[in-house]
PASEBA-1860 file (N, C-alpha, C; in nm, 3 decimals):
! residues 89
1> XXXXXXXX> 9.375/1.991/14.688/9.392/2.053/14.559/9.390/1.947/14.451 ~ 9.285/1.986/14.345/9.279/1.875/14.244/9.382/1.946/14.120 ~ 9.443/1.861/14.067/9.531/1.868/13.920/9.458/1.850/13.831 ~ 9.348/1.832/13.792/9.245/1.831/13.734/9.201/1.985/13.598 ~ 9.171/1.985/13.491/9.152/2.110/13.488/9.060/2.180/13.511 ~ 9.026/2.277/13.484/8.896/2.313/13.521/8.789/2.358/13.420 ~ 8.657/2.246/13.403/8.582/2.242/13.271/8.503/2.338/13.321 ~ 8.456/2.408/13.174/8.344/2.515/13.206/8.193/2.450/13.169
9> XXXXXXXX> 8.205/2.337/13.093/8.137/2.223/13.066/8.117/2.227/12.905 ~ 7.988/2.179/12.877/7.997/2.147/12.733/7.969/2.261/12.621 ~ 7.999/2.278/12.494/8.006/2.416/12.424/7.860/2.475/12.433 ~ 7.745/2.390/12.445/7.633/2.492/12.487/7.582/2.544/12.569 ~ 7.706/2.482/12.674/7.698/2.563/12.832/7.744/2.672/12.813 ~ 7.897/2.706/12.730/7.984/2.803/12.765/7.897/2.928/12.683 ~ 7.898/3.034/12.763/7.848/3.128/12.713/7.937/3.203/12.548 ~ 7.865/3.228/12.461/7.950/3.302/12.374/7.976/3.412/12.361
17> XXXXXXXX> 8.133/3.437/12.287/8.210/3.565/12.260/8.111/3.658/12.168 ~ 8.088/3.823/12.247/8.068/3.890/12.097/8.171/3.979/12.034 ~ 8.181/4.049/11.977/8.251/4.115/11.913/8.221/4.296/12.008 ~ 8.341/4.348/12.034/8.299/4.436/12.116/8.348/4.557/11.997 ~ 8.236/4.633/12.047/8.227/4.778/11.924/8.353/4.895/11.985 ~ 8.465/4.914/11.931/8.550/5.008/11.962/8.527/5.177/11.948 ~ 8.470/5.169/11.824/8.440/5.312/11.785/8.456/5.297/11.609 ~ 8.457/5.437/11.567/8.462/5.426/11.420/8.645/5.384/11.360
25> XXXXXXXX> 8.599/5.329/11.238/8.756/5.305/11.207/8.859/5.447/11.150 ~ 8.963/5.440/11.214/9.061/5.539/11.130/9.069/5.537/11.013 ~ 9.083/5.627/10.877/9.075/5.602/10.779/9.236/5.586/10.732 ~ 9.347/5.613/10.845/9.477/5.618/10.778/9.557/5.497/10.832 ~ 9.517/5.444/10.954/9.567/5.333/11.001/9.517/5.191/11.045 ~ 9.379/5.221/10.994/9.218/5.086/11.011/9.199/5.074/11.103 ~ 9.294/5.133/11.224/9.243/5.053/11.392/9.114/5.177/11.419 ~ 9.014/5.111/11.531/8.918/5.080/11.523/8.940/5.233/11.671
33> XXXXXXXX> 8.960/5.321/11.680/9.028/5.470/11.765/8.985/5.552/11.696 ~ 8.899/5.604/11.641/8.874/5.745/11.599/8.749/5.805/11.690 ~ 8.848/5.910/11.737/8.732/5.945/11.844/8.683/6.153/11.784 ~ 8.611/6.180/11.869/8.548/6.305/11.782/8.617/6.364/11.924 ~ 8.661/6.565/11.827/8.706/6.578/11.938/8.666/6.745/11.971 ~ 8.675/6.812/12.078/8.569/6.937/12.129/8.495/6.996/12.006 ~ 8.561/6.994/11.897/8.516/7.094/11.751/8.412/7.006/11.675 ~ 8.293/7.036/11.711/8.185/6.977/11.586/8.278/6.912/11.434
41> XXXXXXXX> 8.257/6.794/11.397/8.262/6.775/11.261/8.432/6.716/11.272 ~ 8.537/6.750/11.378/8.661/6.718/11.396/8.676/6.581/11.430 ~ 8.770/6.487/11.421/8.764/6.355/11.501/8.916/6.343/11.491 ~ 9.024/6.245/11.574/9.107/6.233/11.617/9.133/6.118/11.630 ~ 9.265/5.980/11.559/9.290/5.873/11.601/9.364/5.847/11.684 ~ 9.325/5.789/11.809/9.407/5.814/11.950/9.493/5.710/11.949 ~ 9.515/5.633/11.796/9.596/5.527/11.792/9.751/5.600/11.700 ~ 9.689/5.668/11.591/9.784/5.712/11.536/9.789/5.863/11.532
49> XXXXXXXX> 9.687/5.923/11.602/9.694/6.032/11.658/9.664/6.180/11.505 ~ 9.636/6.084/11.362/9.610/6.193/11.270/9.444/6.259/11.321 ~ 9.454/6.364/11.269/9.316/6.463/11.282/9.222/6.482/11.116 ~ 9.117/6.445/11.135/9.010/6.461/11.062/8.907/6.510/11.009 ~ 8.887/6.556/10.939/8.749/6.681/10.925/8.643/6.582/10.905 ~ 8.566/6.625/10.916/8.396/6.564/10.814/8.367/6.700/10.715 ~ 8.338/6.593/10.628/8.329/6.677/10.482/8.165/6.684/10.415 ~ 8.128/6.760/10.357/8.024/6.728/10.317/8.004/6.682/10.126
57> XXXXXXXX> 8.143/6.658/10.076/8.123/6.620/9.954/8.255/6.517/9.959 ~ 8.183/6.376/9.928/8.261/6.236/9.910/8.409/6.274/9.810 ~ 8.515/6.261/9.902/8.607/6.254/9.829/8.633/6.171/9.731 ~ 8.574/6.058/9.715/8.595/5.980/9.634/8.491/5.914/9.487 ~ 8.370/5.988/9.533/8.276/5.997/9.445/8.262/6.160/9.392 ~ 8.244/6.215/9.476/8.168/6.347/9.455/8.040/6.397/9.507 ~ 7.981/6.272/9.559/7.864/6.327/9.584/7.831/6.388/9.725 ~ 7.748/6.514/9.726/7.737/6.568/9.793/7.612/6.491/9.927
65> XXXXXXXX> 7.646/6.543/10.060/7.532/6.467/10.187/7.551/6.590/10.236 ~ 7.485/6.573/10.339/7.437/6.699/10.461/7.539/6.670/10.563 ~ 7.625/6.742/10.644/7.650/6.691/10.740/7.556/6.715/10.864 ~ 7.573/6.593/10.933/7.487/6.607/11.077/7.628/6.610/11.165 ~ 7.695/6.726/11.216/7.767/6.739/11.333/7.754/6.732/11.457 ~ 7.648/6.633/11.498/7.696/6.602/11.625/7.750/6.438/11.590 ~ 7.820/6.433/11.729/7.921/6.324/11.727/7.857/6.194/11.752 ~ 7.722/6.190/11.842/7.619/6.065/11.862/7.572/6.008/11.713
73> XXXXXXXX> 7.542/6.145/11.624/7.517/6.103/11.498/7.541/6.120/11.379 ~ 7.681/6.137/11.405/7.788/6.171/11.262/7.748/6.061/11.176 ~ 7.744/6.060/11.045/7.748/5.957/10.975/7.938/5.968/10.896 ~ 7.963/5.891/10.896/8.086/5.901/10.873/8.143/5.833/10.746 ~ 8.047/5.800/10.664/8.056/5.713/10.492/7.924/5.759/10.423 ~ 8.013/5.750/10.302/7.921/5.839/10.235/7.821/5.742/10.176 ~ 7.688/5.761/10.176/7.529/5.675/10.139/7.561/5.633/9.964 ~ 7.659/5.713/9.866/7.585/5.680/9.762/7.740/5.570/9.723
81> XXXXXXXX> 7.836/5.562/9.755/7.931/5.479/9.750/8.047/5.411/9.849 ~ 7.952/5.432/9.969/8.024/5.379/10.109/8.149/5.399/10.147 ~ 8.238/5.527/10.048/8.360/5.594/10.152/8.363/5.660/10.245 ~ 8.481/5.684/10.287/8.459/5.732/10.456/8.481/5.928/10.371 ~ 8.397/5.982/10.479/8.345/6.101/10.452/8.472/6.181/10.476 ~ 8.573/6.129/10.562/8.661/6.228/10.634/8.763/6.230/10.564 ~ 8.831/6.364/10.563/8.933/6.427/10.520/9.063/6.452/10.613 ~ 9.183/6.425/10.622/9.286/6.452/10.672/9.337/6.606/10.709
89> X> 9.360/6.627/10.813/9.353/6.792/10.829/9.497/6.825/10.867
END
């Protein structure tokens, strides 16, 4: 047994870290858990456990989008001022 530590070798050996995609962010607690849930357009933070609608007019602008309800391709911020589309239910 060596006391030795154990090198993985030099930094362009070691393979690099990426950043792993969690899901969309909660809009009430930022962690990265908002999951969609049986109800088209519904989503759920499994961190802080609030429930969410998708809306089709930006709460924070006004402006109106289409919703696309499925969950593969929710868009979930709104195109003309990048808030999050969802509403607290």
């Amino acid at each position: 047994m060596s006391s030795e530590p154990d090198t993985a070798g030099s930094p362009e050996e070691r393979p690099t870290r990426t950043a792993i995609e969690l899901g969309p962010q909660c809009p009430n607690c930022r962690e990265p858990w908002l999951r969609p849930t049986n109800l088209p357009g519904r989503y759920r933070c499994v961190y802080c456990l609030h429930r969410f609608e998708l809306t089709s007019v930006c709460p924070n602008c006004g402006e109106h989008s289409t919703i696309v309800r499925m969950s593969s391709t929710a868009i979930l911020k709104c195109n003309n001022c990048g808030d999050s589309m969802l509403q607290a239910v």
